[in-house]
DRENTI-467864 format. One record per residue: residue in three letters; x negated, y negated, z of N, C-alpha, C, CB in turn. Coordinates in steps of 0.001 Angstrom, whole numbers, plus 500000, padded with zeros to 6 digits. Glycine has a CB too. Layout:
! residues N
ALAXYZXYZXYZXYZ...
***
This chain:
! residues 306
UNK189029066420591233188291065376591949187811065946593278189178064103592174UNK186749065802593804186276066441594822185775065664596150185323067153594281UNK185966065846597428186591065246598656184433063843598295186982067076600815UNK184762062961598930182970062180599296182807062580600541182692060255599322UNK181497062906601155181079062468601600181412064344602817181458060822601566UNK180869064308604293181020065746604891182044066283604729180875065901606128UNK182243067561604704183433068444605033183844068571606453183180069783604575UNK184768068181606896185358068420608255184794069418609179186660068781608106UNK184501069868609692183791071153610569184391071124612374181697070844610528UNK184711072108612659185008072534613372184947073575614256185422072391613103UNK184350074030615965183993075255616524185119075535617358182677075259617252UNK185134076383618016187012076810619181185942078175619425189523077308617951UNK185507078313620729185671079416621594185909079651622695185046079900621620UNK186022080961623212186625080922624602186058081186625730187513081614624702UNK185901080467626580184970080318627935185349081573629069185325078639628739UNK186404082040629157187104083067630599187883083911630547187822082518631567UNK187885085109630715188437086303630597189090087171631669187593086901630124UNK189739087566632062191047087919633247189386089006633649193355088984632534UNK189567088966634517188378089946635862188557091026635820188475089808637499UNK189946092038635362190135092896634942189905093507633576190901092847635260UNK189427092764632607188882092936631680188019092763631649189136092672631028UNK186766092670632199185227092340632184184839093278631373184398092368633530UNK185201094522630865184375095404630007185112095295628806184178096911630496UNK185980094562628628187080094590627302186199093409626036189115093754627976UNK185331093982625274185305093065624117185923091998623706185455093545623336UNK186842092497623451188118091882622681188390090509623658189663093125622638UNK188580090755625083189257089536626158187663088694626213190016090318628203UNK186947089093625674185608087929625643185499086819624539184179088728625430UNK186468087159623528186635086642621825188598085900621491186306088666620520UNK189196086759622473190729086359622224190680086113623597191983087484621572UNK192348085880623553193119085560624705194191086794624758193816084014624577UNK193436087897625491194109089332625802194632089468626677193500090322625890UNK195911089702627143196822090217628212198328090978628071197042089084628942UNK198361091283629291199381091916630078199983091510630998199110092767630492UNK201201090842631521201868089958632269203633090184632027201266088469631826UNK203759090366633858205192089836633680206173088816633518205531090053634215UNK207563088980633007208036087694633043207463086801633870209215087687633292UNK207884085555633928207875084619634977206191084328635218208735085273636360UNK205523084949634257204159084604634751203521083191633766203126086139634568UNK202931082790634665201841081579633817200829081770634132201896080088634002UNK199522081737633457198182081909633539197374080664632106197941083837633309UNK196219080591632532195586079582631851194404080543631420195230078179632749UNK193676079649630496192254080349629844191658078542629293192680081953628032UNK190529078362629360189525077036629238188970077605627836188131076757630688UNK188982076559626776188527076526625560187511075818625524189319076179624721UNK186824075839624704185994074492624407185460074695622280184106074555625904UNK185816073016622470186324072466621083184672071827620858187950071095621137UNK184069071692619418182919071415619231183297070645618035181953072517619193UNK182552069734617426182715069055616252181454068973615888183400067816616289UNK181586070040614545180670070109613855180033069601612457180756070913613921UNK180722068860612428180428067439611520179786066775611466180916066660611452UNK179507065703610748178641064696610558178616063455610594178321064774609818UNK180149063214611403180746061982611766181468062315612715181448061279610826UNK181790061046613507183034061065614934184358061359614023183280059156616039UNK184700062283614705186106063079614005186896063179615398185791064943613138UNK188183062769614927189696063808615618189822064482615458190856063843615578UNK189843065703616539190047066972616500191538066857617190188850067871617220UNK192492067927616179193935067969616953193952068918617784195153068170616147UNK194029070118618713194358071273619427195690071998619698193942071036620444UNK195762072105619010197264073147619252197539074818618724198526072335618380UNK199103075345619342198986076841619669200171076745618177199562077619621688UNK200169078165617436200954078251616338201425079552616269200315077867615180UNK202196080037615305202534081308615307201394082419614483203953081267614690UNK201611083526615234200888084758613796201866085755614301198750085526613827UNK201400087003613090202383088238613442201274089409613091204034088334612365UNK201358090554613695200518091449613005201657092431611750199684092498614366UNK201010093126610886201600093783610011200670094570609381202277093041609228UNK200896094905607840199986095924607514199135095510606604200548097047607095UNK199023093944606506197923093381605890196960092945607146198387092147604897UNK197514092892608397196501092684609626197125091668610139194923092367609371UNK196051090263610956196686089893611840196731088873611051196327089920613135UNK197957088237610963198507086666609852198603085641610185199738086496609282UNK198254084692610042198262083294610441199388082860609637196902082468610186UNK200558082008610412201954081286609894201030080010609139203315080672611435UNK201691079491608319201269078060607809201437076926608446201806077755606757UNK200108076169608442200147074875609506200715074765611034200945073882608858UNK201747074254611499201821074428612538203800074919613018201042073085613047UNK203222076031612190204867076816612079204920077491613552205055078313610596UNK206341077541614645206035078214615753206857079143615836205983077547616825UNK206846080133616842207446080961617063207193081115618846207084082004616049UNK207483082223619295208483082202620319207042082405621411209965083576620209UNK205808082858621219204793082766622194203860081281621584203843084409622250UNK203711081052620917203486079510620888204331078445620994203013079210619914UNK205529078772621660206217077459622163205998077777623781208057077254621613UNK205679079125624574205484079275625496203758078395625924205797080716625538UNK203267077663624686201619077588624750201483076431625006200725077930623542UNK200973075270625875200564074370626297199218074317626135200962074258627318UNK198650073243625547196973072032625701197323071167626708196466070795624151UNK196112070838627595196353069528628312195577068822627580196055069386629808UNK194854068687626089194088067674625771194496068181624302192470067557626369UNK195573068031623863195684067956621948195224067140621132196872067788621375UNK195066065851621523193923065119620903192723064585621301194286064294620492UNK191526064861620212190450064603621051189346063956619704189917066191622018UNK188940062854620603187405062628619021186150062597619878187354060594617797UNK186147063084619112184374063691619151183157063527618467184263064860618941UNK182052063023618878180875062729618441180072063700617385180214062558619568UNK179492063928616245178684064773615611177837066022617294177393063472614511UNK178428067534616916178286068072617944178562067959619896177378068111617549UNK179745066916619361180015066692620793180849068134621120180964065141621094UNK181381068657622028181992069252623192183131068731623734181182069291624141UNK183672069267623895185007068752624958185568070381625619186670067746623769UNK186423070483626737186763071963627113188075071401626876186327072772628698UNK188752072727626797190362072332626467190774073575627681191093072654624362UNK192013073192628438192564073809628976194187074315628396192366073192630016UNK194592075525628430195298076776627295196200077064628947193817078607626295UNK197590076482628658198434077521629639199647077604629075198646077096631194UNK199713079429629487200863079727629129201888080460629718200706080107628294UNK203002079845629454203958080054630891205047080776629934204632078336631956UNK205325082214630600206333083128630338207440082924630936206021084277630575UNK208438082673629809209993082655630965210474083931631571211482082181630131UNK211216083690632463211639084676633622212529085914632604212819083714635036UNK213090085396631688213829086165631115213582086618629739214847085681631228UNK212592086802629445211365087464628403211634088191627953210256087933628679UNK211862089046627088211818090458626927210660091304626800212444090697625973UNK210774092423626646208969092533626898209124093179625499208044093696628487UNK207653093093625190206887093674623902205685092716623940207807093603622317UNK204986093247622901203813092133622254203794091325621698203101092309621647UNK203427090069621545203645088604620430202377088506620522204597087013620842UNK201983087446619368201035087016618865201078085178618651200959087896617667UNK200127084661618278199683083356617611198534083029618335200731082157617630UNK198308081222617769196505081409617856196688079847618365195246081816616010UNK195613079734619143195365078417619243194128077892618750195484078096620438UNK194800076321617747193954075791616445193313074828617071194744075217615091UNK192119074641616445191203073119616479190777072623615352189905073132617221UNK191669071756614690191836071386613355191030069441613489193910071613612888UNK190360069671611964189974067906611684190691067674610192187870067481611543UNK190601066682609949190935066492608550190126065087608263192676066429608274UNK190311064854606675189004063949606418189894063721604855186990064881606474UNK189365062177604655190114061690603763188900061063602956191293060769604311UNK188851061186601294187729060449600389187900059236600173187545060918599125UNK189292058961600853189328057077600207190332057124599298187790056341599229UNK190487058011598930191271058447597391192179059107597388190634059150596447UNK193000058578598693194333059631599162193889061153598508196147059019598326UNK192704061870598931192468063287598901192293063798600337191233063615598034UNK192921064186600796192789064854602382192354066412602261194435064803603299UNK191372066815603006191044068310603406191187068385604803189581068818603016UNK191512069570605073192042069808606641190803071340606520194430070210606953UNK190247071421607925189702072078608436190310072944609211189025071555608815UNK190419074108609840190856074616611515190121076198611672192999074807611760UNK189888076249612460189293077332613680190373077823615026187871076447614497UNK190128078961615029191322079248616092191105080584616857192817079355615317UNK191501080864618165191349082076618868192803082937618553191050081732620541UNK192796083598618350194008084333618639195014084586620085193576085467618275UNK195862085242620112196256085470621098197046086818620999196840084394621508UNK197092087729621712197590089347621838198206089165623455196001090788621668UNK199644088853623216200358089126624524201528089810624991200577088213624917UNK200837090849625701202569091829626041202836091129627372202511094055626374UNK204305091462627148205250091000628080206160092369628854206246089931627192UNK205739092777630203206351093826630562206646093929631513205979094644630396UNK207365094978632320207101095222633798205902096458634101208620095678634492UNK205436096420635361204560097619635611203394097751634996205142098711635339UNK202352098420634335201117098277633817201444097866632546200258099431633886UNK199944097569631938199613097292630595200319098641629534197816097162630553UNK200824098597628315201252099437627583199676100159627295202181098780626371UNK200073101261626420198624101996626380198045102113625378198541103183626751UNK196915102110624854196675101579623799195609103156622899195867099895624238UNK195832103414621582195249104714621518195646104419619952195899106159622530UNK194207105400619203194674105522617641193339106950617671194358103614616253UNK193660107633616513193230109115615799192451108607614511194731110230615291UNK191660109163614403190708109061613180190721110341612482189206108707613573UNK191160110287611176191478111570610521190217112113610199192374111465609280UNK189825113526609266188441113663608682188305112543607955188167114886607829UNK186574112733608018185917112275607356185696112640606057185176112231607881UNK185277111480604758185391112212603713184502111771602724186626112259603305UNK183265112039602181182613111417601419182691111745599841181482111520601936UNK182109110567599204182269110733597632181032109501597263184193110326596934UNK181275109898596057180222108557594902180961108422593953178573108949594099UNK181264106594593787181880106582592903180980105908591937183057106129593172UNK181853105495590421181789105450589512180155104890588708182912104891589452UNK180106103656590075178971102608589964177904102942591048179544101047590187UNK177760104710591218176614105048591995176895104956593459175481104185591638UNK178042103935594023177742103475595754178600104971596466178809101415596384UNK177645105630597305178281106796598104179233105757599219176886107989598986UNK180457106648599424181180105722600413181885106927601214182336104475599653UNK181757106600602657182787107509603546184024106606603907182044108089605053UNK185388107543603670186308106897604002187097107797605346187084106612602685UNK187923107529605697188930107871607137190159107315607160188366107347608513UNK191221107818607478192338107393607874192574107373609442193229108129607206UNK192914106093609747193080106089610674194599105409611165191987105680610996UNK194851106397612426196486105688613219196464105179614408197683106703613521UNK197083103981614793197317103807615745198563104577616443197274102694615678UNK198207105039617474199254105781618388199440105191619868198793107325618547UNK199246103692620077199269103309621383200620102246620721197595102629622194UNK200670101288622248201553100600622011201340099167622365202508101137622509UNK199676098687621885199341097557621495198799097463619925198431097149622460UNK198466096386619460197688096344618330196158096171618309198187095414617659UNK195729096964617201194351096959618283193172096001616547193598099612619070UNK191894096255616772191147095379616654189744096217616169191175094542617931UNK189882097095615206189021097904615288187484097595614406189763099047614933UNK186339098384615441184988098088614859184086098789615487184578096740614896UNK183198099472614845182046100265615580181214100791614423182600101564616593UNK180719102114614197179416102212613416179307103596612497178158102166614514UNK178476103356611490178967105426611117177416105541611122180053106204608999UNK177494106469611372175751107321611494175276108369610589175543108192612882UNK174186108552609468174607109939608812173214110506609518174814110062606794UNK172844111903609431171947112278609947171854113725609502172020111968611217UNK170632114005609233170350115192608820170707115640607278170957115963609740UNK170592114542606395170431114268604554169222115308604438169859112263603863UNK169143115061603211167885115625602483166433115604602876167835115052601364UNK165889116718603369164541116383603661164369115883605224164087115264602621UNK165626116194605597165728115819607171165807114063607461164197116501607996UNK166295113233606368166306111993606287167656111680607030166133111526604866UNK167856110763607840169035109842608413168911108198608450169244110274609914UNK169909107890609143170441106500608290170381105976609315171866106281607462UNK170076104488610057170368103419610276171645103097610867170169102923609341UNK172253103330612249174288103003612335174461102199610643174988101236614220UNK175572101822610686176701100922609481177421100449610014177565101523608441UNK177265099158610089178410098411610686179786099015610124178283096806610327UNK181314099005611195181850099347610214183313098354611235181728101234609706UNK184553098061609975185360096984610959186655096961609767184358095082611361UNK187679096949610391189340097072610009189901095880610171190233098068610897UNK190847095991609319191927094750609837192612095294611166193295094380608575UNK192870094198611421194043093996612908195272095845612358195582091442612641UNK195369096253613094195988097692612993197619097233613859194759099166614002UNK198428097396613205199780097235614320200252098307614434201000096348614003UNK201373098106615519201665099419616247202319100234615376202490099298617492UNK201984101447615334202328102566614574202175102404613127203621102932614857UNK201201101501612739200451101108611506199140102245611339199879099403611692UNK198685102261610058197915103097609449196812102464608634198695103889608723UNK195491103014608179194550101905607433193548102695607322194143100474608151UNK192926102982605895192136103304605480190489102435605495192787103552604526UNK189894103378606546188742102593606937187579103460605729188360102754608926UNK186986102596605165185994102334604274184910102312604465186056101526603817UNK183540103087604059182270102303604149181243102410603552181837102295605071UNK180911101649602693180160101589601475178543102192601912180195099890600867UNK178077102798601217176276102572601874175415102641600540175569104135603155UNK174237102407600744173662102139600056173160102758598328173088102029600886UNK173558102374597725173236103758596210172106104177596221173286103317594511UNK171023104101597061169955105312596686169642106239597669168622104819596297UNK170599106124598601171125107642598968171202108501598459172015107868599257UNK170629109671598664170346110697597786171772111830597461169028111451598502UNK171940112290597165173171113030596886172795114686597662173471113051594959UNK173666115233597982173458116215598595174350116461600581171808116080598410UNK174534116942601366175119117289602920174788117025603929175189118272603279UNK175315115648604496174797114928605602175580114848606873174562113674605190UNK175403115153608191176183114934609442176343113508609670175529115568610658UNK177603113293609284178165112139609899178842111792611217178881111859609193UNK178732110803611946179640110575612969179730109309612909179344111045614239UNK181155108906613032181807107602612732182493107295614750183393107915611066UNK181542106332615321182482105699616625183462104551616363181518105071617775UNK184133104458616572185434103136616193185551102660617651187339103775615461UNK186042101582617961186759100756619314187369099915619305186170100257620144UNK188696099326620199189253098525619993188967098172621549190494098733619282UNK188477097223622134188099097209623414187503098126624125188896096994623964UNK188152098532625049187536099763625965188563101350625329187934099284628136UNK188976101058624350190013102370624221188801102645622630192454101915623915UNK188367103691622765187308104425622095187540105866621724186177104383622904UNK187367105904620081187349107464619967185569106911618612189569108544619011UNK185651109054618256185118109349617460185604110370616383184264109524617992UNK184838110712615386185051111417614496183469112035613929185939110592613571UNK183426113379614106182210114097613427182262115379612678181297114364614377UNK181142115430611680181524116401610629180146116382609916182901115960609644UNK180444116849608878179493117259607159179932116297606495179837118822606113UNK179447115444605426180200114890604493178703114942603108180964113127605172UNK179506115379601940178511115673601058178870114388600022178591117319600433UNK177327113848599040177718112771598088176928113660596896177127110969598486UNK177713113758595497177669114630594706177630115946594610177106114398594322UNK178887116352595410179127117828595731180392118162596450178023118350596565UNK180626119153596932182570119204597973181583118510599153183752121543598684UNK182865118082600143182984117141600466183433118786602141184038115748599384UNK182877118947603351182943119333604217184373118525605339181546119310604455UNK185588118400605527186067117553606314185692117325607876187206117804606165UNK185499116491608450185160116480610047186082116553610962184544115395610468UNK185931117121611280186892116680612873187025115781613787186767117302613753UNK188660115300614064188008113997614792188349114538616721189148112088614109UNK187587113557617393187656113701618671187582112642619608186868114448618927UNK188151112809620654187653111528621682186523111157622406188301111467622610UNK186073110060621904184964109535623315184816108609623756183789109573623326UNK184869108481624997185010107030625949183832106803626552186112107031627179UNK182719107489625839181531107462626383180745105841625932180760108884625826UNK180069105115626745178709104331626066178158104773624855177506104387626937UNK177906104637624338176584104809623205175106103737623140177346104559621622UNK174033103808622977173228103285622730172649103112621509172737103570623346UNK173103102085620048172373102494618894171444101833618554172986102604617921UNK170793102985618408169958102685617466169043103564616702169363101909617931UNK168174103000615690167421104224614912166572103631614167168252105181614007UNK166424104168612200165811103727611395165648105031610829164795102897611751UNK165010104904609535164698106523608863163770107282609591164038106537607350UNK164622108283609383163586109174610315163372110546609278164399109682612123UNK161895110810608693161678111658607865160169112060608239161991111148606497UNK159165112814607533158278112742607523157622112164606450158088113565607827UNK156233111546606439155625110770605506155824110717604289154651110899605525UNK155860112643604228155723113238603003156874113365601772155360114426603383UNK157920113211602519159312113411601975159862112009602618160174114979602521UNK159224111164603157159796109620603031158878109156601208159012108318604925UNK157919109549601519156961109212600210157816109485599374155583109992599902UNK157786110927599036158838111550597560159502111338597136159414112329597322UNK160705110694598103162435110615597732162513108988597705163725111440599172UNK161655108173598357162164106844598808161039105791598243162347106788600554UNK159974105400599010159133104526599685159882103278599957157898104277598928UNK161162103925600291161891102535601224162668102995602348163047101552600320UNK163201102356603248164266102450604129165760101908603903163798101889605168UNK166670102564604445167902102117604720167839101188605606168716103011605081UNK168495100253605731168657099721606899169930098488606767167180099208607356UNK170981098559607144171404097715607574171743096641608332171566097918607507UNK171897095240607932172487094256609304173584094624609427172593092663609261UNK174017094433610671175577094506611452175720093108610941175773094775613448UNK176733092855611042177505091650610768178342091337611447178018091574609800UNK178869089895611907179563089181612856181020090335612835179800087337612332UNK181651090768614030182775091906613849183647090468613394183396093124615513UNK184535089574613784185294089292613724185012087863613315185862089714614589UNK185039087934611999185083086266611252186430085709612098185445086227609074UNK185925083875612580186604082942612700187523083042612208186233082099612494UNK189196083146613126190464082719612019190295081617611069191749082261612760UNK190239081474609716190806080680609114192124079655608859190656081161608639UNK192539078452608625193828077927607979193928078303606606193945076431608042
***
């Protein structure tokens, strides 16, 4: 039997980011920090209802954990030990088709803390009923990444193994990498692979490219599919990854229908500027193609789900 009438809908993002992170990605999308015991600090949400009727929206903080499936959301409103530290001053709220409301997020560390990193998320959940005792529940949620320490932020760092290309079975060339975290946060990884200098002097378009949540001293085979009419034959790759402002790379050869050159990986904390498109001449864009590569990037970090 299937729910009448809209599906619940729901938005949660985050308005303010610690001043010390102004270049940190990540503290523009989560709720990122570093804090000692005894500290409380706030962050301003704002809750949207994206529905098609005046809905209750509930607001509240829950547990997650990271591991080696990534970052996990507990079920419903299961807590643990940094979401009982998590306060809303507005947990319930109804709201007009696209109304707004800001929610204010504080969270107060006890004096006697231990330090490490915790996790959980704060939800903005609706639910909606057909008449027919059938209830669907909606929720949207920010995460939260919080160490608890004395003295600076822990440090945050991971290695990108060679690079390694192949074609498999169903034609799609794919470069893969192993990658480690070697810091002592969990990090959030996403950035781009580049090939350049293919056949005929042809290159590629960046590739979006993006990991699960990586935990500490966790490992993860980063993946990336490209397009099957890529030609087969020895292309310079360079793969940038980032988890905020902590940035490496990896560059090399990687061949598709042939050995496979490994890359070397290296650090760079440099900017980048991408961009591109095929770059060939007429004549050998004509021959091999009369198309382009090109990829969309895609949103890095889909909305937590319930």
């Amino acid at each position: 039997m299937s729910p009448v009438g809209p599906a619940p809908a729901v938005g949660i993002r985050l308005l303010d980011a610690p001043v010390d992170r102004r270049d940190d990605s990540r503290a523009h999308k989560y709720i990122v920090d570093h804090v000692r015991p005894g500290t409380e600090f706030e962050r301003r949400v704002m809750v949207q209802n994206r529905g098609e009727s005046r809905s209750p929206v509930a607001v509240y903080a829950a547990a997650a954990d990271v591991d080696n499936q990534g970052f996990v959301f507990a079920p419903g409103r299961t807590e643990n030990e940094l979401s009982s530290w998590v306060t809303v001053n507005r947990p319930e709220l109804d709201l007009n088709p696209e109304e707004q409301a800001e929610v204010l997020v504080t969270i107060a560390v006890p004096r006697n803390a231990e330090a490490g990193e915790r996790y959980a998320v704060v939800w903005a959940e609706v639910s909606g009923a057909d008449g027919q005792n059938l209830r669907s529940v909606g929720r949207v949620g920010i995460r939260i990444y919080l160490s608890v320490g004395p003295g600076g932020e822990p440090p945050s760092g991971f290695e990108i193994g060679p690079l390694t290309g192949l074609r498999e079975a169903d034609g799609t060339p794919v470069v893969t990498t192993e990658v480690r975290n070697t810091g002592k946060r969990a990090l959030d990884l996403a950035g781009e692979l580049r090939l350049t200098g293919g056949p005929g002097g042809l290159s590629s378009d960046p590739v979006r490219v993006e990991a699960a949540t990586l935990p500490l001293g966790g490992s993860t085979t980063v993946r990336v599919a490209l397009d099957r009419r890529l030609p087969d034959g020895t292309w310079s790759a360079k793969l940038d990854l980032a988890s905020g402002w902590t940035k490496r790379s990896a560059s090399g050869t990687v061949s598709f229908g042939g050995q496979t050159v490994p890359a070397a990986a290296s650090a760079d904390r440099s900017s980048t500027v991408l961009a591109g498109g095929l770059v060939a001449s007429g004549l050998v864009l004509a021959l091999l193609f009369g198309l382009a590569y090109r990829r969309r990037s895609q949103q890095r970090e889909p909305v937590p789900q319930g």
